[in-house]
Structure formats: C-alpha cells, structure tokens
C-alpha positions in Angstrom: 118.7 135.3 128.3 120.3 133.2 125.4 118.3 130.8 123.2 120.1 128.1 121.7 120.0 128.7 117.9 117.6 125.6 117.1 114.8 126.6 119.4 115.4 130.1 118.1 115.0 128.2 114.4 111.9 126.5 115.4 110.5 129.5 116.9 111.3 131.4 113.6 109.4 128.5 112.0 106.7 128.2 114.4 105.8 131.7 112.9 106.1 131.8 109.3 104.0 128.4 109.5 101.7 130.2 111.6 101.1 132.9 109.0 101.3 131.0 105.9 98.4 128.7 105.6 96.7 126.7 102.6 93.6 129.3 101.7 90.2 127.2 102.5 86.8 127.9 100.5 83.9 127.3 102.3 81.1 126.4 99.2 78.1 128.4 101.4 80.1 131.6 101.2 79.6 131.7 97.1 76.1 130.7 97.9 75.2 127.1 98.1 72.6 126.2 100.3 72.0 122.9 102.2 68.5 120.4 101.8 66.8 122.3 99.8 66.0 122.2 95.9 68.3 124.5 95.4 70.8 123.9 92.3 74.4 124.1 94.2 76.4 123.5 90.8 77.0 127.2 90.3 78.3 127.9 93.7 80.6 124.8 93.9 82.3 125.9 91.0 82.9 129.2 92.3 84.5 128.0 95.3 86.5 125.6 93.4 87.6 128.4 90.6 88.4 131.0 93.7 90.9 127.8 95.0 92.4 127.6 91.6 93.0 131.1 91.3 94.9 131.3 94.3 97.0 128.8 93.8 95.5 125.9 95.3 93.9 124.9 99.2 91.1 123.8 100.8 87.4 123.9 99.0 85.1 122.9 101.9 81.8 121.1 101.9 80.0 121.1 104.7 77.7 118.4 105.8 74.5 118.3 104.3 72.9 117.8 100.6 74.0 119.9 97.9 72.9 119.5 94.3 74.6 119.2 91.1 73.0 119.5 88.2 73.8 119.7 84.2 75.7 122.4 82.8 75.3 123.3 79.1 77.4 120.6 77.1 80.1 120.7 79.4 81.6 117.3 81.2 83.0 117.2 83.9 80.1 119.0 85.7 82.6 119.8 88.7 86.1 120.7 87.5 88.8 120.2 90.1 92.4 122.7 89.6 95.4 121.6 90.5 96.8 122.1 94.1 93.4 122.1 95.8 92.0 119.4 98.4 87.9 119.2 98.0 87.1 117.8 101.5 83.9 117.5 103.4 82.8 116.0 106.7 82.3 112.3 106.0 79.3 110.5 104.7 77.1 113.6 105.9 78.6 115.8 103.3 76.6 114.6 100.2 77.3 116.2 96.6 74.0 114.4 94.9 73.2 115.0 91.4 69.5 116.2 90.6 67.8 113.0 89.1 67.4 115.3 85.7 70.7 114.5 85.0 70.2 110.9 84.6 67.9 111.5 81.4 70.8 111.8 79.3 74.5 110.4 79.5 78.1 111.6 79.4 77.8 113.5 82.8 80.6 113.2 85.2 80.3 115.0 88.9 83.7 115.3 89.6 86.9 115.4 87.2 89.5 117.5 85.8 89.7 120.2 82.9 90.9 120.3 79.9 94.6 120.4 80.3 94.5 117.9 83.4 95.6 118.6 86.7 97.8 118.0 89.6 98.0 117.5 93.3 94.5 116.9 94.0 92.8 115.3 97.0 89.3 114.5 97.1 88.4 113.5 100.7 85.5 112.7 103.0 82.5 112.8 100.9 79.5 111.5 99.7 78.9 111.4 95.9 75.1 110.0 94.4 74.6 109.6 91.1 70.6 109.6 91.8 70.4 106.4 89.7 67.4 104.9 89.4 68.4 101.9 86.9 68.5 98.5 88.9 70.4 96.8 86.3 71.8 97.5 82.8 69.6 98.2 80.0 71.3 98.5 76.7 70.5 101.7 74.9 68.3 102.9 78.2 70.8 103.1 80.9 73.1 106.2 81.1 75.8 103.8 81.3 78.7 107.0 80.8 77.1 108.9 84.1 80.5 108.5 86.9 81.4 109.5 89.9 85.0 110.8 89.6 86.0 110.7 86.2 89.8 111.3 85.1 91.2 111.9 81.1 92.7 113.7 79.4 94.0 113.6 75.8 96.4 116.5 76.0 96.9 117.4 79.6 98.5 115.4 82.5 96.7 114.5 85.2 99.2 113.4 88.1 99.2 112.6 92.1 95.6 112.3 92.4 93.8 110.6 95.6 90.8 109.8 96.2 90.1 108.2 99.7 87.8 107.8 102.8 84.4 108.2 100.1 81.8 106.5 99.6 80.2 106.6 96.2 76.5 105.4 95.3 73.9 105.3 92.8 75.5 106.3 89.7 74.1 104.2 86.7 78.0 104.5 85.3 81.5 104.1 87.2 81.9 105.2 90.4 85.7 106.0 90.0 87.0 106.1 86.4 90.9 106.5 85.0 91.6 107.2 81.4 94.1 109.1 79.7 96.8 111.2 80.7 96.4 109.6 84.6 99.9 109.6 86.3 100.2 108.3 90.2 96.5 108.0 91.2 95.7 106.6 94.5 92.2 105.5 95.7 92.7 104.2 99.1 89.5 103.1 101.9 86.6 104.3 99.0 83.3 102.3 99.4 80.9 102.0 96.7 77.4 100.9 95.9 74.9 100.1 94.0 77.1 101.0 90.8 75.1 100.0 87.1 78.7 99.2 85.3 81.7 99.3 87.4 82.8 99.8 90.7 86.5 101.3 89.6 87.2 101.5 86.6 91.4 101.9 85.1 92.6 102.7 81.9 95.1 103.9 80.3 97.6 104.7 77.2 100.7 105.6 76.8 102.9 107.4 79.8 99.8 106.3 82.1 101.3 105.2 85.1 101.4 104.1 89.0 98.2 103.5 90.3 97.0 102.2 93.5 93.8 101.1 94.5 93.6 99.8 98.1 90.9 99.6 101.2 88.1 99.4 99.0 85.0 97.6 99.2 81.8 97.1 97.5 78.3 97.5 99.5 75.4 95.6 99.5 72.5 97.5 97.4 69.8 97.0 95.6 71.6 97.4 92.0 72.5 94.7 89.9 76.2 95.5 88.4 77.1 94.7 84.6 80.9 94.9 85.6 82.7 94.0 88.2 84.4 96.1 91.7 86.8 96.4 89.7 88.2 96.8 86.4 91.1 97.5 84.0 90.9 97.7 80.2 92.0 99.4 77.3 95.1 100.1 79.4 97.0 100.5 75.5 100.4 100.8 77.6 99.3 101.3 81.1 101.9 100.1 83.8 102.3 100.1 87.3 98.9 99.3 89.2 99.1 97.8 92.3 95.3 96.2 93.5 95.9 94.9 97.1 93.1 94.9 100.5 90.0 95.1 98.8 87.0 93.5 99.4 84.8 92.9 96.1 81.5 91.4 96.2 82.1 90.7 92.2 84.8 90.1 90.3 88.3 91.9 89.7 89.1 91.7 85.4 92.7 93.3 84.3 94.0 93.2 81.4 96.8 94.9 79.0 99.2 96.2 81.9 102.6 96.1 82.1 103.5 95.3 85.6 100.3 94.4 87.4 100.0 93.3 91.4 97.1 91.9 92.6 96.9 90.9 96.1 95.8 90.5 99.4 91.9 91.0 98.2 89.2 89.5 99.0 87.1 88.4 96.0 83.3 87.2 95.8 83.1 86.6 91.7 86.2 86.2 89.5 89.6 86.9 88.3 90.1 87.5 84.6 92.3 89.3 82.9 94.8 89.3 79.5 97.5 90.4 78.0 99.7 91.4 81.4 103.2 91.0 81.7 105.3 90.9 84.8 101.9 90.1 86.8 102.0 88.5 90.4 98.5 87.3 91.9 99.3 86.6 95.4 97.6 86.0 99.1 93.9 86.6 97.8 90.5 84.5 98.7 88.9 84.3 95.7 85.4 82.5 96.0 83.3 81.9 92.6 80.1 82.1 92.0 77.7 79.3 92.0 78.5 78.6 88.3 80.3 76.9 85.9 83.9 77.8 84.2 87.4 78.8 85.3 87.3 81.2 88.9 90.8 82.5 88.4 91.5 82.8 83.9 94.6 84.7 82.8 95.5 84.5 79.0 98.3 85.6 76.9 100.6 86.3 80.2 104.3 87.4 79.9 105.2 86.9 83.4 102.7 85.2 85.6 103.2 84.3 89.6 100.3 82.9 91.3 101.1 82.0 94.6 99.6 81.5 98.1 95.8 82.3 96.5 92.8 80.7 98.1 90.9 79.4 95.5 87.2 78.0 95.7 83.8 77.3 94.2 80.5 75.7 95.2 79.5 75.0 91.7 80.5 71.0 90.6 81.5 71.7 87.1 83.6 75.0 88.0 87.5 75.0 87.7 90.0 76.8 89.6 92.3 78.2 87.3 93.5 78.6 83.8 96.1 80.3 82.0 96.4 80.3 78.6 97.6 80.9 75.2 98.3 80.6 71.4 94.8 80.8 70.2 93.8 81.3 66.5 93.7 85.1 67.5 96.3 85.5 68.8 99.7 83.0 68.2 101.6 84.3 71.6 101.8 81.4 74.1 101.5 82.6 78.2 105.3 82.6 79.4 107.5 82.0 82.0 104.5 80.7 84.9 104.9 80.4 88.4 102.6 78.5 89.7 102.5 77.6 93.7 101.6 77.4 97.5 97.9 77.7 96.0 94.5 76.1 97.9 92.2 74.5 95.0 88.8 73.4 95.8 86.7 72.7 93.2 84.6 70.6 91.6 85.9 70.9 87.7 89.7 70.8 86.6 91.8 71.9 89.7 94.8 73.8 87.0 94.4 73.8 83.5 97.5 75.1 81.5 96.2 75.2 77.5 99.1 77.2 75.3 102.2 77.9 78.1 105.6 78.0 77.5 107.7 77.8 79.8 106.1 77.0 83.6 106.6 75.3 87.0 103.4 74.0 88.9 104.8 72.7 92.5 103.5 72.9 96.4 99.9 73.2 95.5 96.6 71.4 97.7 94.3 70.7 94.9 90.9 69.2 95.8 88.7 68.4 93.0 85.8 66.4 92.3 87.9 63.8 89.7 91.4 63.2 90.8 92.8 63.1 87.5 91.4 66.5 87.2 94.0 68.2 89.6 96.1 69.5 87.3 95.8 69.8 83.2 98.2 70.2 80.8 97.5 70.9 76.7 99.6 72.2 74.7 102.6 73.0 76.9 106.7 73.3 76.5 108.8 73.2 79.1 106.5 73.2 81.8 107.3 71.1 84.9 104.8 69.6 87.8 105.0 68.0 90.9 101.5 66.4 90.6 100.3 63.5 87.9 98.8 65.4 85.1 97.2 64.6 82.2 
C-alpha cells in the first residue's frame, strides 16, 4: 500500500514532534515544598538554572504557596534565562515573599540577570509581595519592592510576556520596565493593592514595542501613590501601545515617541508630556471628585484625541488641556487634532494654552458656563468650530 508523500511528510513530522519536546522542570523535584514555612527560594532557582542550562522550557509551579525569601545582596531574587516559560496553575499557584523581606527595599521576585534575557513567558501565577503598608510613607515604605522587574544597563532584554497573573501586595510596582526592554507584552494581568504603581514603563535608548492590554486594577484595601499605570523616564522609549484596560486610577505617560492610548477604561486621570506622534482614542475617562484638568497633555508633537468620553462630578473640574511654551520649557504642543470627543464637566470644557498649529471640530461639550466650552490662550493657527474665547 502507497502513501501519498504528504501524509507520509506528516507522519514523518508527527514523530520527530513527538520526540522532541520543550524539557519541563517541576520546582518540587529540586525540593520546594508547598504551605509550609519552608524557604522555596533555593529550590526555584534550581529549577529555573536546570531550564537555562538546557536551553530553555518549561519551569513548573504547582499550585499551592511557595516562599521567596532574600538572597544575600542579590536583586532580582528569582532570575528568569532566556528561552524558558515559568508557568503555574492559575491563582492557586502562589510565589509569596516571606514578610522579612519587606524590612528592607530593592527586592524584586521575578526579573532577569545581568546580561538580560530573551523569549520569556511568565504565565498563570500568583505573585504577593506580603506588603503590609496601606499607603505610602516616605522614608518607611519599601517603595523599590516589585513584582516583575525588567533592566538592564548592558544586556537586552527582548519578547518578554507576562499574562493571565494576578499580582498583589507589593509595597512597590507590580510590573516594572526599565532599561534594555525590547517587545514586552503584558496582556489580561490583574493587580492589587499595589503601594506605588500598578505597571510601571520606562525606558532609554533602543527600548522599544511594548504592549500592555487586558489589565485591570482590583479593589483592595491599599491606598496607591501612582496610578494603574505609568510611563516615565522613557529617555527615548517608543512604541507602546495601552489599549483594554480597566484602571481604577489614573494612566500618566510621558517622553515616548509614538504612544497609543486607547480603548481603556479610566477611573482617575490622563496626564502625560513630552509625547510625539500620540493618539488618545475610544476611552471612558471619569475624574475624580476634584478639581483641575481630567485629560492634561503638555509639550505634544503630534496629538489626536478623538472619540474619548470625557467626564467629572466635581463643578470646578475641566475636561481637557494641552499645552505648551512655558517658562521651562519654550516648545509649543503641535500639530492637534482634536475631535468626535463627549465633554461633561463643570470647569472649562477644552482649554488649549501654548499650541501651534490645531483643529478643534465635531465635539459635544457640556459645561457648567457656556462660554467655557472651549478655551483658547496663546494659540497660532488653531481653528474651531465652537465660539471660543
């Protein structure tokens, strides 16, 4: 009997993918053990060392609660090699860190070495920081204790992703990107009860492509300083994409070249500077009960924000407010797209203060003072379909 030669090929195939497959690393067979008091630190990093020296697979945790504890000076306390998946079994697979290691700061569970890393997942697991801080407290609060920390000064870290977590009680970041981060993905990731920020994105130069999407923020007991999210000090960062998130505080990004933010839905803020080539589109963004702008982008080279819900209960709030040329800093916002935008609020509907170059049209602006709906100081070449001041 004759096979034709492609079910002959995917029998051959069948085979070889049969006997080739990614090694896995179970952490209890180099000796952790599960609800007990037990440090687990040692034998997690044996399991993920064996997975580096083979050239990458599967390190498995298990469900139950393993601890992590300090480790000499060294930060991270977990290092992840490159080519390896760390993977549990959902929320019942808990990494926790003894609460010992919330006496002093600078200790990160999860991150990479020295020289970086590459093709990493991180997958279906529970990560607590043991935090027992309930708000900031400069000077007391271990404010540099994260979750997942990335950088690297002289390594790359590239095609990381972090998804389907959820991330607690760390009196620092849950997620944090630095230097040397190249096509990072943190995709359906909840967090709570986080002391500084939720995720947290920086940069430098030849940091690149990230994507943060499906996240939310819980309810908890923690009082944040930051926000759900956060980029800063990006220092040449381009390429992040923030889109179907839902953040019970704000989203502030600044100093990226090439910024999308869209589709979220925000209980707090927007605020960011310094982003060129920056589109805000499609998000609910309801302020606090307070006063000042809900949406504030300065110094923008670039701007469309379009199609955005906009909203606050507070009657001396605005909705939103780009601007420029201040006595820091002499660069006017640019080229500003503003449109298809609900306003309701009861301050100054839009508020351009130091733009060049703009077009306000198609907006429903609903403000407390009708001359209020949309503000113009210190414009050029900035047109509007609406009476403005």
């Amino acid at each position: 009997m004759r096979f034709p030669a492609v079910v002959l090929f995917c029998l051959m195939m069948s085979v070889v993918s049969g006997t080739v497959q990614a090694a896995r690393f179970n952490i209890e067979d180099y000796g952790a053990t599960a609800g007990d008091q037990t440090d687990d630190t040692a034998a997690i990093s044996k399991a993920l060392q064996a997975c580096g020296a083979a050239g990458g697979g599967t390190v498995h945790v298990p469900a139950g609660v393993w601890l992590v504890s300090r480790q000499g000076s060294e930060s991270p306390i977990l290092e992840l090699p490159s080519n390896t998946t760390l993977s549990g079994e959902g929320t019942a697979s808990i990494l926790k860190f003894d609460p010992a290691v919330n006496q002093t700061n600078f200790w990160r569970m999860l991150g990479n070495g020295a020289d970086g890393c590459r093709n990493v997942v991180v997958r279906d697991l529970h990560l607590d920081g043991s935090n027992t801080f309930r708000s900031y407290e400069p000077g007391k609060t271990p404010e540099h204790n994260h979750g997942i920390f990335l950088h690297s000064e002289k390594g790359v870290i590239e095609n990381i992703t972090i998804r389907d977590c959820l991330i607690e009680n760390f009196s620092g970041d849950g997620v944090g990107l630095s230097l040397g981060c190249r096509h990072i993905t943190v995709r359906d990731v909840a967090l709570r009860n986080f002391v500084r920020q939720g995720i947290q994105m920086a940069g430098g130069n030849g940091a690149r492509d990230y994507l943060v999407t499906g996240c939310q923020d819980l309810a908890g007991e923690v009082q944040p300083g930051g926000s759900t999210i956060h980029v800063e000090h990006a220092r040449g960062l381009k390429n992040v994409i923030i889109s179907g998130n839902r953040c019970r505080h704000s989203i502030l990004a600044g100093g990226v070249d090439g910024i999308t933010i869209q589709d979220n839905v925000i209980n707090g803020r927007l605020v960011g500077n310094g982003n060129s080539n920056f589109l805000v589109q499609g998000n609910v963004i309801r302020g606090h009960d307070a006063a000042g702008f809900v949406v504030q982008l300065g110094f923008a080279d670039g701007l469309i924000l379009k199609d955005n819900i906009v909203s606050s209960s507070h009657a001396e709030a605005g909705g939103l407010y780009v601007w420029g040329t201040s006595r820091y800093n002499p660069a006017p916002s640019r080229d500003v797209l503003i449109s298809g935008n609900l306003v309701r609020v009861g301050g100054r509907g839009i508020l351009l203060n130091g733009v060049d170059g703009g077009r306000v049209h198609d907006n429903r602006i609903r403000t407390g003072d009708m001359q209020q709906q949309v503000v113009l100081q210190r414009t050029e070449d900035v047109e509007t379909d609406a009476a403005a001041e």
